[in-house]
N, C-alpha and C positions, 0 to 999 in steps of 0.2 A: 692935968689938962686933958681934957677929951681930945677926941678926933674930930676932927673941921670934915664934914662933908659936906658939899655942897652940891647944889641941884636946882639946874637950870630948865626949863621946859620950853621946847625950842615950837611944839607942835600942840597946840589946845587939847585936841583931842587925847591927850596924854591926863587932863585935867580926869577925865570921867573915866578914865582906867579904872583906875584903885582907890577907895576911899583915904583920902588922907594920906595922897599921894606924895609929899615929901619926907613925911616921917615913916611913913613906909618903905622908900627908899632909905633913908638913915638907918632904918633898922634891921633893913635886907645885907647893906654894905656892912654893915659892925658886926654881924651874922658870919659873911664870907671873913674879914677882916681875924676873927675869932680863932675859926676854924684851921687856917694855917699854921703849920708844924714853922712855919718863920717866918710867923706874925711880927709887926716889930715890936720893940719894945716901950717906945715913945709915944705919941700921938701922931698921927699920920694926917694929909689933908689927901682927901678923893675928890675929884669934881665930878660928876656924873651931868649929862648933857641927855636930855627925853630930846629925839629928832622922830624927821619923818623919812623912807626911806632913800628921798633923792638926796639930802644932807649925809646921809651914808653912804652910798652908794659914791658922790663924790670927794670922801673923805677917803673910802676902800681904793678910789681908783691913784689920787694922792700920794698916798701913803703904801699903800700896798701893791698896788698896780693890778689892781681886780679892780674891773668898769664892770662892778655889780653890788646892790645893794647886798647885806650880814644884817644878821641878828644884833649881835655885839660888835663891838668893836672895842679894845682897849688901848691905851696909850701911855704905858709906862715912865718914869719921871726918870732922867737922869739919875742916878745916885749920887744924891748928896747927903754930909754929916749932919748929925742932929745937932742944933743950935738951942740952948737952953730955953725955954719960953714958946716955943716955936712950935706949929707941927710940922713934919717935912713932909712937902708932897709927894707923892704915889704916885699919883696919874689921874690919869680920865678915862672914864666910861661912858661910851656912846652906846645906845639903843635906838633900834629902826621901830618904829609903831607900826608901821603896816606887815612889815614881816613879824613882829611878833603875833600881831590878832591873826595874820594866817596860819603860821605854825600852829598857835592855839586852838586853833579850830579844825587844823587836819590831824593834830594829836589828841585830839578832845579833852583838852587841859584846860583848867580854871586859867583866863588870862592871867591873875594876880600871882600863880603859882609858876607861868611860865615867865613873867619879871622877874622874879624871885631868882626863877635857875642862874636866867643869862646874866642878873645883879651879880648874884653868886661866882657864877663862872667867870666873869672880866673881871671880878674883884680878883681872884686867884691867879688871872695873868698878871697881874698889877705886882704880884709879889713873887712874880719865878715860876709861878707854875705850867707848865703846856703840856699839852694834850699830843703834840704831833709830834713828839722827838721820839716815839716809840709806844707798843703798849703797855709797857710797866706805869710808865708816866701819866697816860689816860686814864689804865684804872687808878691810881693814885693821888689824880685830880679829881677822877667822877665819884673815890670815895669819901674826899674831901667835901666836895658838894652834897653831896649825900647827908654825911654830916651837918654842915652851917645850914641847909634847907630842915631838917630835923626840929631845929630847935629854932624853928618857925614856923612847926607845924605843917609843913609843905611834905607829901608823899615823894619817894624816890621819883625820879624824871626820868630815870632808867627802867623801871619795873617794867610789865612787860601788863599791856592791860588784863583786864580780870575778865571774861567773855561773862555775858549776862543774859 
């Protein structure tokens, strides 16, 4: 049994992002999904949710107590056992559209490459990974990411630009 991801588009403009913007995401998510040293071993389900930044923003204030729109946002699933036939769900991934086309544009990154990351990166919360518990953990998320971006043809997000 595959993995169930699912992918809602909360904000049109999410439409003309990326060519073929649901299997695109499918195949950013199964990318990150991959990549993890404790990946599961079943089928999993992701929900992934395309918003715009004020659906973030009051998701982050929510849930987190930040009254300000993220990039990502991830939403980890309870841990529950795997039930035969079943995927068990993960979680959810929320993305801000307007802060990603700005970030993308003050990093001078291909939009399609900076979905990718932040697919990437909430995918890896979804399964234990963080970034803020120290720097052992960053670099060993960001080389994570590194990774699952790889084998999607996506340049490191980290590299540092090339002067021209």
């Amino acid at each position: 049994m595959p993995h169930e991801i699912d992918v809602a588009v909360e904000d049109a403009r999410w439409d003309d992002a990326v060519p073929g913007l649901e299997a695109f995401v499918i195949r950013v998510v199964e990318a990150g999904l991959a990549a993890a040293p404790d990946s599961p071993a079943g089928p999993v389900e992701v929900s992934v949710l395309l918003a715009d930044d004020a659906t973030v923003q009051d998701l982050n204030r929510t849930w987190r107590g930040k009254d300000m729109p993220t990039n990502v946002l991830s939403f980890p699933a309870a841990p529950q056992p795997a039930q035969p036939g079943l995927a068990r769900p993960l979680g959810d991934v929320v993305l801000a559209y307007d802060t990603l086309v700005r970030e993308s544009a003050e990093q001078s990154k291909p939009l399609a490459h900076h979905i990718a990351h932040l697919l990437v990166h909430g995918t890896l919360h979804l399964l234990g990974q963080d970034h803020e518990t120290g720097d052992a953990d960053a670099d060993a998320m960001e080389a994570l990411e590194v990774a699952a971006l790889a084998t999607l043809g996506v340049p490191d997000p980290y590299a540092e630009p090339v002067a021209g």
